[in-house]
N, C-alpha and C positions, 0 to 999 in steps of 0.2 A: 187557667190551669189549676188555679191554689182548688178550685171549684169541683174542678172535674175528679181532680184526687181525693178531696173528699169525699164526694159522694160515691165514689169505685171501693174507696177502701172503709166508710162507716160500711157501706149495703153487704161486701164481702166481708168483715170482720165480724159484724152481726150474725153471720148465718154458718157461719165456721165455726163460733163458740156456739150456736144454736145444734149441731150436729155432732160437734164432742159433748157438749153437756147430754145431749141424747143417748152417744154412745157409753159415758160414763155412768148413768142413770142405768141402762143394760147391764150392764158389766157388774156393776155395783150390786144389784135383786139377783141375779145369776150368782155371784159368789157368795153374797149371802146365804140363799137358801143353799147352797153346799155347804156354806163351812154349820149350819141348823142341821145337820146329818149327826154332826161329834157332838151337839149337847146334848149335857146329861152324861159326857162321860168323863173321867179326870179333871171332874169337876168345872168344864166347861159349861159355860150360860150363856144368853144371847147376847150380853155386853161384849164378852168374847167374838162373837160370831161380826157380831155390828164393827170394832174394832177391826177384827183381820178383814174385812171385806175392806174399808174406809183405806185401811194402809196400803191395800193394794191400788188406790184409783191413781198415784201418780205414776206408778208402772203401766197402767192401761192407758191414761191420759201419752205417754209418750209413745208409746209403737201404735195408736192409734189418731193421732196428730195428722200426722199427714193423709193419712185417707179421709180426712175430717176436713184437712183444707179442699183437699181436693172434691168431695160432694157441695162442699159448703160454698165455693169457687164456682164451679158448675151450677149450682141454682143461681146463685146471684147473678152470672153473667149471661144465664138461660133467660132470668126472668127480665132483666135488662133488655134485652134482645126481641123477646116477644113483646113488650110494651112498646116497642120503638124507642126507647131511651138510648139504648147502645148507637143506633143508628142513626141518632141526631147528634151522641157524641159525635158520630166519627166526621158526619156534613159540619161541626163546630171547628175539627181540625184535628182531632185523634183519629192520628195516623196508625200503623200497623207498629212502625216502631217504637212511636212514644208507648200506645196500650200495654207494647211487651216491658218497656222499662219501669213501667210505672207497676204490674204486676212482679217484674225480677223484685225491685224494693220492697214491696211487701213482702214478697215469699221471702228473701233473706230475714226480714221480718221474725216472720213464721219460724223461720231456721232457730233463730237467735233462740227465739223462748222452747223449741226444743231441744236446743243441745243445753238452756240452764235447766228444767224439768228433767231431760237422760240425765247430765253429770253430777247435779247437785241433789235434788229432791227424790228422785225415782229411786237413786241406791240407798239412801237413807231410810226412805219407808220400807223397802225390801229388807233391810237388815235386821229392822222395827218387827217386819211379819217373822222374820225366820225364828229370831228370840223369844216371841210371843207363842209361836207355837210350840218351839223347844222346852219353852217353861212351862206350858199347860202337859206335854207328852213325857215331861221329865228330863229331857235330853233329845239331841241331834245325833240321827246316826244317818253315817252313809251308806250307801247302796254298797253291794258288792261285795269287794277284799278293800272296802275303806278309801282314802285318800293317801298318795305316795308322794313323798319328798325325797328329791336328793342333793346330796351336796359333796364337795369334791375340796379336798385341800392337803396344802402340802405340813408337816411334820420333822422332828429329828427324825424319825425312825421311816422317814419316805411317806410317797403318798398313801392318803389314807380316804374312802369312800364311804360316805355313811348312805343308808335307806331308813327312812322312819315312815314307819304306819300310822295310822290315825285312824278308828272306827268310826270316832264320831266327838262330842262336844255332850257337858254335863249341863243342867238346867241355871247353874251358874255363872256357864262359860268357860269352864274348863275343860283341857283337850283330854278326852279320857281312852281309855285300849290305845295306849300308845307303847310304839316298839319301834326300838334303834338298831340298826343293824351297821356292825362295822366290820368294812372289807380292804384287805393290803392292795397291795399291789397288784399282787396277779391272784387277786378277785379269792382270797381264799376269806372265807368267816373268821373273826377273831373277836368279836364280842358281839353278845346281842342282850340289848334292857328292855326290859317289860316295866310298864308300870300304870298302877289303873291309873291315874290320873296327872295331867302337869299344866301348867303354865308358861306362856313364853313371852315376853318384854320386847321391847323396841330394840332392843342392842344382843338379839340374839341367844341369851340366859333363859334356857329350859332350866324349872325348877322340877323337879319328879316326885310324887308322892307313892310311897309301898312299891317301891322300884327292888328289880331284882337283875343283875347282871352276871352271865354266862360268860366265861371267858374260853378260847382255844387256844392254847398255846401253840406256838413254831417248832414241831418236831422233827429234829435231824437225825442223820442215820445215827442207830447206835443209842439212842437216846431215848428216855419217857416222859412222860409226861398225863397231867393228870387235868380234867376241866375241871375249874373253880367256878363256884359258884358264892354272890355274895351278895345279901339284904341289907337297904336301907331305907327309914321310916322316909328322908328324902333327900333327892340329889341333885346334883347343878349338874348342869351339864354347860357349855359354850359353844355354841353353833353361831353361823353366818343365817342361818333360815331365823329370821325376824318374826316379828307378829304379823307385820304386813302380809309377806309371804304366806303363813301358814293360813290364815284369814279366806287367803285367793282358794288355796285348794279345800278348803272346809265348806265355804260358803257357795251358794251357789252363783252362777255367771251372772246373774242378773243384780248380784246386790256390790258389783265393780266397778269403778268408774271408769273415763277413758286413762289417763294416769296408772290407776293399778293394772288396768286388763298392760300397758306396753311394758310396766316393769315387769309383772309377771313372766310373761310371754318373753323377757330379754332373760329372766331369771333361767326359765324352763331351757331356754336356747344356748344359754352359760353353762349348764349343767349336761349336756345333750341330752335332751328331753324331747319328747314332741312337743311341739309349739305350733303348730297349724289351726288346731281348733280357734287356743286364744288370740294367735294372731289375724285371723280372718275375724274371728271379735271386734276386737280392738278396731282393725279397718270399719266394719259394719257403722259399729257405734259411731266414733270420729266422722263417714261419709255422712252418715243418716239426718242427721239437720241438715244437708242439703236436698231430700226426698224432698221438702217442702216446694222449694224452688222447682224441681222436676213437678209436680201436682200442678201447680200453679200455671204452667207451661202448658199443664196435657188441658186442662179447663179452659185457655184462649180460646182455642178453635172452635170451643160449642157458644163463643160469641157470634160469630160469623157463621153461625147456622140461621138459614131462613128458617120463619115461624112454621112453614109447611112443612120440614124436616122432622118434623116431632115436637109435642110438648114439654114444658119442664119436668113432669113426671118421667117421662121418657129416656130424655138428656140425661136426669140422676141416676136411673136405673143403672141409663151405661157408666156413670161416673164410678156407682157401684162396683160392676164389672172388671173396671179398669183396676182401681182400687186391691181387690179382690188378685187380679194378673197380677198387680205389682209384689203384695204379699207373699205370693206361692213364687214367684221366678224369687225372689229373696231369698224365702226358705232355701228353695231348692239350690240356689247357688251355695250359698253356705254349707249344704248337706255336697254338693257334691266336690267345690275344691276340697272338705278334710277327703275323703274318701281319694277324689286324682291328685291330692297333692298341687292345687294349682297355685297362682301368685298371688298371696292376702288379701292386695292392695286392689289386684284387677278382678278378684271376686266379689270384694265388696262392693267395687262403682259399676258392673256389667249390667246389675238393675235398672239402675237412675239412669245411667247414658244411656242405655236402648230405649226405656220410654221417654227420654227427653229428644232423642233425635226423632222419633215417632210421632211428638208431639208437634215440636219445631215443622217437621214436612208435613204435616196434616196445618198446621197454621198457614205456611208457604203455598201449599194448593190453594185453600178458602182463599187466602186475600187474592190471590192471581188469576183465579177465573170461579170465583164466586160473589 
């Protein structure tokens, strides 16, 4: 058996890292020659270009993993199959069952070095490229009306809601167009700070530079009152929104890990926020080193293909295909529980189980009456 495992899992491991190293090598000449567009300008040069490409390959290395095992799977156990080797495995005593366990262990395998490549390596280099580019561009801005924070807490003077903006992040790393807005109770404005630029700490301590605050006072009947306005070079302010926090909404989804995407997502959900996007996140991420496992399953069956069923060219092609389905029903489930609002956890595994149950009965036909 020590045997048979060997040779299943050197011929498959070899041709798995032959097929990501492929896809990575793509990936890698493609973003290069895009990001060779910006040089020559804010002082961008090719070392620039070579760098953001390089920083992006552990993001491409992991949402392209599994499609990786899954061609690389499919040739090895194609070409096993058409040499007769598969099929003297199986007269040796590989059974249908053992082939699936001895495949489930590697794919969990597989799992493993994807979920350390997503959680560890993939948001660090992401973070790498965003800073990199921010610093060549001068600064990070957001799309839109910015990035929105809220936060909610209680007061002598009763509850108090604050909303802060954020345009964007300086070449520094400073939160710059940032603006605080604080609302009573029943939602009336009573202060709003502007200030080009601030910082925020682990313990919630906005520091504010050329900040300006706008006060409204509480006017009763009978009564005047007048808005005050008042400049400082710089100001503290004390909030529960952390760095962590502010970090999530600044930066893009891809440079989060699974940890930040559920505190976030509890954050958003504490404050009534939407939280749908990043909670179907958080699930994708978290399922997704099991994709490998689901790959690894849909590639059995083309063991159990006669050689007259197609070539290995053939076999890949569909491996491709498949690969390819798995990708787009992901997207698309993603896209459409935010949209229907469906349940995180069952958006994110409706991929993997339907091709796994697809795979598993396409396995259960072959061994049964092929």
């Amino acid at each position: 058996m020590k045997t048979v495992r060997r040779l299943l899992y050197r011929d498959i491991v070899a041709s798995v890292m032959f097929v990501a190293l492929a896809f990575l090598s793509l990936f890698f000449f493609i973003d290069f020659v895009d990001e060779l567009d910006a040089v020559g300008s804010r002082g961008r040069d090719a070392w620039y270009a070579l760098q953001a490409a390089a920083l992006e390959l552990p993001g491409h290395f992991y949402e392209l993993f599994p499609i990786a095992v899954l061609i690389g799977t499919i040739y090895s156990l194609s070409r096993l199959a058409q040499s007769s080797q598969f099929t003297i495995l199986r007269t040796g005593g590989l059974g249908p069952g053992r082939a699936l366990w001895l495949l489930t262990v590697l794919g969990l395998a597989f799992g493993v070095c994807t979920f350390v490549i997503g959680d560890w390596i993939a948001p660090s280099s992401e973070r790498a490229v965003v800073l990199l580019k921010a610093r060549q561009a001068g600064g990070l801005t957001i799309a839109g009306a910015g990035a929105w924070l809220k936060e909610r807490r209680d007061g002598p003077d009763g509850e108090r809601s604050f909303s802060v903006n954020l345009a964007g992040a300086t070449a520094g790393g400073a939160l710059s167009g940032v603006r605080i807005f604080e609302f009573d109770a029943d939602g009336r404005l009573l202060t709003r700070t502007e200030a080009r630029e601030g910082r925020v700490d682990d313990q919630g301590r906005w520091t504010l530079k050329d900040a300006e605050t706008t006060r409204w006072p509480v006017v009763r009947a009978g009564e005047t009152a007048h808005v005050e306005r008042e400049r400082h070079a710089e100001l503290v302010w004390q909030s529960t929104l952390r760095a962590d926090v502010v970090a999530a909404a600044v930066l893009p989804l891809t440079t989060m890990t699974t940890a930040e995407l559920w505190r976030y997502s509890a954050h958003l959900s504490g404050q009534e926020q939407a939280a749908q996007r990043y909670e179907i996140r958080f699930w994708k991420k978290a399922l997704y080193p099991l994709a490998c496992l689901v790959m690894v399953a849909l590639a059995l069956p083309f063991a159990y293909l006669h050689a007259r069923a197609g070539g290995v060219s053939l076999k890949v092609f569909g491996g491709i295909m498949l690969g390819i389905a798995f990708v787009l029903l992901n997207n698309l489930a993603g896209h459409m529980g935010v949209l229907r609002d469906w349940t995180p956890w069952l958006v994110a595994a409706l991929p993997s189980g339907l091709f796994l149950l697809i795979s598993l009965a396409a396995f259960a036909w072959l061994v049964r009456y092929r």
